[in-house]
BAFI-3210 file (N, C-alpha, C; in Angstrom, 3 decimals, decimal comma, padded with zeros to 6 digits):
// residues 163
n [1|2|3|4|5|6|7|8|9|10|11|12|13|14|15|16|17|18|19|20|21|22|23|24|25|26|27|28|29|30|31|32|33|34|35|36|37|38|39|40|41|42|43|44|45|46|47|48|49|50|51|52|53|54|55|56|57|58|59|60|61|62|63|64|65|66|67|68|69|70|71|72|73|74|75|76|77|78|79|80|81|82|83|84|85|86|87|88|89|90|91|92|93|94|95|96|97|98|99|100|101|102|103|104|105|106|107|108|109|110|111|112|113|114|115|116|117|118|119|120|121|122|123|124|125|126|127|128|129|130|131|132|133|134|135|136|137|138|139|140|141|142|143|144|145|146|147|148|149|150|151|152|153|154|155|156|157|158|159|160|161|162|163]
n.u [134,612|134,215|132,450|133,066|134,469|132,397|130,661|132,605|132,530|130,079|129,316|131,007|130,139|127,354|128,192|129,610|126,984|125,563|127,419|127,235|124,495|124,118|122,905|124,166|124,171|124,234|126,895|128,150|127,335|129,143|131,269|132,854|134,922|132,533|133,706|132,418|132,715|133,186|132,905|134,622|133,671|134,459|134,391|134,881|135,109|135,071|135,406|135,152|137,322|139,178|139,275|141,232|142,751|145,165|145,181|144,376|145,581|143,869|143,780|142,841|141,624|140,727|139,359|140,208|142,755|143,371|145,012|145,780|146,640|147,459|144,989|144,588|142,437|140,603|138,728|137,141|136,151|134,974|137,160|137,790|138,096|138,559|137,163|137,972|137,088|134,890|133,793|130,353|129,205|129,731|132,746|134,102|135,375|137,763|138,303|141,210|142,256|145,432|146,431|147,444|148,695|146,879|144,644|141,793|140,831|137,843|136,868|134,545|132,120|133,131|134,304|133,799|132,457|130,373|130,600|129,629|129,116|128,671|127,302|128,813|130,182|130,438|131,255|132,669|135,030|135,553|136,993|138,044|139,645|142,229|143,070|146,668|147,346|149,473|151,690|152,799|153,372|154,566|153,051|153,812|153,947|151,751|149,895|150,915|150,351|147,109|146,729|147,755|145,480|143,698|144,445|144,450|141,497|139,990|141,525|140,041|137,421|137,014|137,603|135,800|133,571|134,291|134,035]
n.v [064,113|066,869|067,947|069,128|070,983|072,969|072,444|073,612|076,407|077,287|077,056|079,244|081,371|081,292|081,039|083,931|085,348|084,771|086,163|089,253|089,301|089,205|091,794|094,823|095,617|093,402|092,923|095,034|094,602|092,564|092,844|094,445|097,192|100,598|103,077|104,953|107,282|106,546|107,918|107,580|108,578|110,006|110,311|111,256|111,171|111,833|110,558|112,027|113,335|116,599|118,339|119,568|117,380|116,003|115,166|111,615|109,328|107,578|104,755|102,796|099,686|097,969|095,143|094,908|095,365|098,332|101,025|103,605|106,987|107,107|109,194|112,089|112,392|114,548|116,026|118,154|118,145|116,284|113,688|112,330|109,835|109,239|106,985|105,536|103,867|102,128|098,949|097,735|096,314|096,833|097,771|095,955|097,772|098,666|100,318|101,638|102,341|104,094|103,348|105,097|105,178|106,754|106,588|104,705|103,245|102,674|100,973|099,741|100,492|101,336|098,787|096,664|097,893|098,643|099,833|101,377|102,438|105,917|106,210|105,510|105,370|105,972|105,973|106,221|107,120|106,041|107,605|106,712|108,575|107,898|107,885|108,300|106,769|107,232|105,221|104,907|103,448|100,327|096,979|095,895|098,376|099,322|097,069|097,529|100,286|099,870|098,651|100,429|102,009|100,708|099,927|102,036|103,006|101,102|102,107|103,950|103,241|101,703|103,625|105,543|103,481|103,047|105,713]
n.w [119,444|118,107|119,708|122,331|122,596|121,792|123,853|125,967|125,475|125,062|128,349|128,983|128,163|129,399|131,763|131,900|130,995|133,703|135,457|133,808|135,079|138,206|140,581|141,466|143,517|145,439|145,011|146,643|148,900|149,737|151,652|151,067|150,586|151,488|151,386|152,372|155,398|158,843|162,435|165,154|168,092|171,353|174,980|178,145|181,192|184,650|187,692|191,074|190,946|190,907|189,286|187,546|186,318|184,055|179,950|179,139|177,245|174,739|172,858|169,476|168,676|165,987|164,356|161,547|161,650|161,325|161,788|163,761|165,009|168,438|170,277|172,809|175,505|176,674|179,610|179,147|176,816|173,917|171,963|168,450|166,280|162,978|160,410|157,557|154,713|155,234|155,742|154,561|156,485|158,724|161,543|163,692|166,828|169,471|172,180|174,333|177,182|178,220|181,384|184,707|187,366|189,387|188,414|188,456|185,228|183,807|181,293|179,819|178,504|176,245|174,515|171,802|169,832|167,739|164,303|162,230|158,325|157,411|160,235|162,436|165,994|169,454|173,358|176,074|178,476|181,989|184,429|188,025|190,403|192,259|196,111|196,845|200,062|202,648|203,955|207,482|209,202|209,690|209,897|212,205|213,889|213,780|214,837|217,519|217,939|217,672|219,852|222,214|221,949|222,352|225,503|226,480|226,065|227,832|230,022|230,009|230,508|232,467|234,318|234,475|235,120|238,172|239,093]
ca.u [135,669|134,347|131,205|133,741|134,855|131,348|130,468|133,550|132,149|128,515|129,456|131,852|128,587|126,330|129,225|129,119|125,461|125,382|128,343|126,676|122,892|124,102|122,374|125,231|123,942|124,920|128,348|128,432|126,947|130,017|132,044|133,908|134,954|132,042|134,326|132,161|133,604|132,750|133,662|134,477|133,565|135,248|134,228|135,738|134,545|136,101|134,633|136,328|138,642|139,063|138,995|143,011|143,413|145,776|144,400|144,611|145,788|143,561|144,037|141,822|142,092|139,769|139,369|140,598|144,162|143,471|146,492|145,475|147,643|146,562|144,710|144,547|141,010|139,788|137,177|135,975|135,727|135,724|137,797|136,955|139,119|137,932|137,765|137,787|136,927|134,356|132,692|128,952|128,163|130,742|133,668|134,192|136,917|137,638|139,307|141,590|143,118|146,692|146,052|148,166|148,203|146,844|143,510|141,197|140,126|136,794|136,359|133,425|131,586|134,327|134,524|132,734|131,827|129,619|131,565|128,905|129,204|127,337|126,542|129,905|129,557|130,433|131,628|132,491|135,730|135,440|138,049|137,741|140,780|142,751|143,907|147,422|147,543|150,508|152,136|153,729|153,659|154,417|152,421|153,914|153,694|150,108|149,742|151,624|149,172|145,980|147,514|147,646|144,741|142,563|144,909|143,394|139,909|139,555|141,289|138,990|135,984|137,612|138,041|134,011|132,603|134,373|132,762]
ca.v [064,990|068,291|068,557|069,023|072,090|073,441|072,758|074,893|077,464|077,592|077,277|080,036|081,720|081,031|082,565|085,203|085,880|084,601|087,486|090,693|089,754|089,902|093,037|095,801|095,712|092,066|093,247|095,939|094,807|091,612|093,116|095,437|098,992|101,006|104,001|106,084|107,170|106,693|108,500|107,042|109,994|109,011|111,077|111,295|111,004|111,652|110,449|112,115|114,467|118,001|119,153|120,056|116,602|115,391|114,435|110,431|108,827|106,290|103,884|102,491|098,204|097,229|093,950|094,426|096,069|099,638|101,616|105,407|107,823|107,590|110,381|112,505|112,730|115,653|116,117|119,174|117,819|114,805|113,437|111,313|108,947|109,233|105,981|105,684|103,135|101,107|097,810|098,541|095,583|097,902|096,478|095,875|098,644|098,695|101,867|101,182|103,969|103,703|103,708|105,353|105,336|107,821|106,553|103,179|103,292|101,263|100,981|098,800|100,812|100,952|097,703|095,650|099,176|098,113|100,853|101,283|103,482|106,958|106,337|105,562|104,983|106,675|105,877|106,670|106,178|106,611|107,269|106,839|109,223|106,971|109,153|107,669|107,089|107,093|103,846|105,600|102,195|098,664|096,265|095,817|099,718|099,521|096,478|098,368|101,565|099,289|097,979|101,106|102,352|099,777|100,324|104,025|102,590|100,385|102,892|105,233|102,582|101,566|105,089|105,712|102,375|103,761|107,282]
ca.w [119,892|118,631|120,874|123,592|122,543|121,940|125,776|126,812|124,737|125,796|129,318|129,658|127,695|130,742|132,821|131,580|131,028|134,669|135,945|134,355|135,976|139,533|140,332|141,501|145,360|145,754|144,834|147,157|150,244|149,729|152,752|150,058|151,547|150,383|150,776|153,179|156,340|159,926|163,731|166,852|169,070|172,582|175,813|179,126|182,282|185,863|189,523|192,289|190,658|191,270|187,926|186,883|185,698|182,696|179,701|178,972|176,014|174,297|171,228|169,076|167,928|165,404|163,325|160,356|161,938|161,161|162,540|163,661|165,900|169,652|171,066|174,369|175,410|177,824|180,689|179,232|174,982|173,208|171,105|167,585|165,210|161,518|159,882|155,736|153,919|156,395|155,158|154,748|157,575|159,817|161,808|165,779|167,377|170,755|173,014|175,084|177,577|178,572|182,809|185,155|189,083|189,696|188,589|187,799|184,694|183,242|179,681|179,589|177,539|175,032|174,116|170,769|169,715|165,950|163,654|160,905|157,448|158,137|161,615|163,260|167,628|170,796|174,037|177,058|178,893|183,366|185,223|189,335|190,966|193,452|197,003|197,553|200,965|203,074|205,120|208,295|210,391|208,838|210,715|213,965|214,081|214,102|216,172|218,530|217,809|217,978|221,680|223,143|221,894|223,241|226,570|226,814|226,010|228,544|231,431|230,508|230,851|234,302|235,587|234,295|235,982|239,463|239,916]
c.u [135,319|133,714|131,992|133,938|133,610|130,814|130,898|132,706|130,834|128,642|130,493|130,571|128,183|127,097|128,976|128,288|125,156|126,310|127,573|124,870|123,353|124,186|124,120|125,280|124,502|127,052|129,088|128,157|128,564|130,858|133,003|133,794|133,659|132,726|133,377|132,853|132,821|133,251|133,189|134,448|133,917|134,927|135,030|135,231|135,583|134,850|136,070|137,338|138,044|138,721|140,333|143,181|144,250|144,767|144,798|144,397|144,842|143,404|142,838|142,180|140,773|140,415|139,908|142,059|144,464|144,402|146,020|146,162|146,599|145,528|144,512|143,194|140,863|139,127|136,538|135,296|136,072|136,328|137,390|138,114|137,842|138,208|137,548|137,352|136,278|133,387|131,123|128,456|128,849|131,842|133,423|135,486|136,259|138,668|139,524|142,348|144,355|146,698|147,474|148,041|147,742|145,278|143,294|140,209|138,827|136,105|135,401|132,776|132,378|134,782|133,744|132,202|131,352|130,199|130,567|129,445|128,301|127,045|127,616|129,423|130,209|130,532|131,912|133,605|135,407|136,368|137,797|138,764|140,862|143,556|144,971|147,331|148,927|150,806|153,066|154,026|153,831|153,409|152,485|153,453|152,052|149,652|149,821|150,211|147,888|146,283|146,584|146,682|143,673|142,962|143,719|142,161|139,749|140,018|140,402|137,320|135,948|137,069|136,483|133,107|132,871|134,081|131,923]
c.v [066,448|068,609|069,255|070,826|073,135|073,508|073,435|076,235|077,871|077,650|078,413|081,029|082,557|081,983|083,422|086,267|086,350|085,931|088,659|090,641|089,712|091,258|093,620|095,640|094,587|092,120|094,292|095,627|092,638|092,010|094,087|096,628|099,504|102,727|105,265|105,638|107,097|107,071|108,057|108,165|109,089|110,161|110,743|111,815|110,761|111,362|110,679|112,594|115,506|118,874|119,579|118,465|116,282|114,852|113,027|110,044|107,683|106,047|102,724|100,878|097,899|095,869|093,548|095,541|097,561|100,501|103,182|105,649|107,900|108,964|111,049|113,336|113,519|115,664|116,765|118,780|116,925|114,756|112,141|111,196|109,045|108,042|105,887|104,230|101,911|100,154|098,359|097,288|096,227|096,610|096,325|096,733|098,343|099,639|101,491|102,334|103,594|104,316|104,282|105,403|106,142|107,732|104,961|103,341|102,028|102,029|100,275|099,445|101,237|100,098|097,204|096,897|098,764|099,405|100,702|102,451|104,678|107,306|106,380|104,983|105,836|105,813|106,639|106,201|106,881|106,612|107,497|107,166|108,123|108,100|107,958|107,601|106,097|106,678|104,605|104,276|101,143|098,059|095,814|097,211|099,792|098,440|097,233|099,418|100,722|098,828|099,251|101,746|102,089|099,981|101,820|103,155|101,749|100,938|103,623|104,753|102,269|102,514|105,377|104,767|102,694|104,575|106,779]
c.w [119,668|119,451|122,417|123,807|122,112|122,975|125,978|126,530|125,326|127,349|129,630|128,929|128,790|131,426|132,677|131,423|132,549|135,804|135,696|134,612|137,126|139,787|141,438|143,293|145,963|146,048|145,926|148,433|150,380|151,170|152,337|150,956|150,686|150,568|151,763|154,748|158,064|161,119|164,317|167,607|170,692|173,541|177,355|180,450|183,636|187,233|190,271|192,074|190,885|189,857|187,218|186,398|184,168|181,707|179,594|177,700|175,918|172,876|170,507|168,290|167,341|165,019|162,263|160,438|161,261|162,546|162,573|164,732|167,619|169,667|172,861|174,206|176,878|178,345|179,771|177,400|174,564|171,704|169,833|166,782|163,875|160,897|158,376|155,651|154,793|155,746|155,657|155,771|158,941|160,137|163,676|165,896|169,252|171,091|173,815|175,738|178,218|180,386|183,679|186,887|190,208|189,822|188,215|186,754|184,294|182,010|179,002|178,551|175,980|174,383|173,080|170,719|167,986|165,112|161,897|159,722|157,751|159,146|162,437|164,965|168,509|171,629|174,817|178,370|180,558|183,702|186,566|190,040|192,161|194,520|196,943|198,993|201,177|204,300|206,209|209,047|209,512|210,342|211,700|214,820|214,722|214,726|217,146|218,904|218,480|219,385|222,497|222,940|222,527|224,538|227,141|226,836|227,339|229,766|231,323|230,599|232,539|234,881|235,394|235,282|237,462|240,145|239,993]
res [x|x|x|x|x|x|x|x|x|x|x|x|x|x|x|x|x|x|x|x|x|x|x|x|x|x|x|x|x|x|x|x|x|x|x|x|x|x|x|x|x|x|x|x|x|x|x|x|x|x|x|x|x|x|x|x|x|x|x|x|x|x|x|x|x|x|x|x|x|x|x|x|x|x|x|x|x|x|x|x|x|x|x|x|x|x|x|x|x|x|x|x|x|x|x|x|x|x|x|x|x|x|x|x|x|x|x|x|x|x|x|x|x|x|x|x|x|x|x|x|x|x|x|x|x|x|x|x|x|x|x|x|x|x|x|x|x|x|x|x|x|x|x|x|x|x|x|x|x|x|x|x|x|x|x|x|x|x|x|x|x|x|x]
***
């Protein structure tokens, strides 16, 4: 019966011995914050605008539900989210721009962005200006239109093949 209580003893020992030799780096590269900070730098890209455009809001969703204040990102300067406390294997964020009809955005390169300590990432959001255009005919309208159009076309092939 006492040996029993001499095991406990020597094995919480070992523990112990065994706790302060894991060297310090082991401990640190665990997924723990290591407390340095990294920027998402975000740029902004237009096809087919004039140049007066709005800027466009975009939001940032990582992995591990980090909550930061939108931003409104500019043609002419980009905009960057500061992140604290970033695991030293990084995390995944993704930018997402809030679209409006005005344009089609593509955020492809914004997506699974690697969010390292030190190094941070970049992107690149496009936007491709949409012209509204404007419905004067519904579709009989322009039946109609396409009719008489072809009408003309074909007197004025007539009246050509006769001279």
């Amino acid at each position: 019966m006492r040996a029993y209580p001499r095991f406990l003893r020597l094995t919480a020992a070992v523990l112990l011995l065994l706790l302060y030799a894991i060297p310090v780096d082991l401990v640190a590269q665990s997924g723990t914050p290591s407390g340095e900070t990294a920027e998402i730098l975000v740029y902004k890209k237009w096809i087919g605008a004039s140049g007066n455009e709005e800027a466009v809001e975009a939001h940032l969703l990582c992995e591990n539900d980090v909550r930061l204040p939108p931003l409104r990102v500019h043609r002419d300067r980009p905009e960057a989210w500061l992140l604290s406390s970033v695991p030293d294997e990084g995390i995944l964020c993704s930018v997402l721009e809030v679209e409006r009809d005005t344009f089609v955005a593509d955020m492809e390169d914004c997506r699974d962005l690697l969010v390292v300590p030190g190094r941070g990432a970049e992107c690149t959001l496009v936007n491709t200006k949409v012209v509204k255009r404007i419905d004067m005919l519904n579709r009989y309208g322009l039946v109609m239109m396409i009719a008489v159009m072809l009408g003309a076309g074909l007197a004025a092939v007539h009246r050509h093949t006769r001279l």
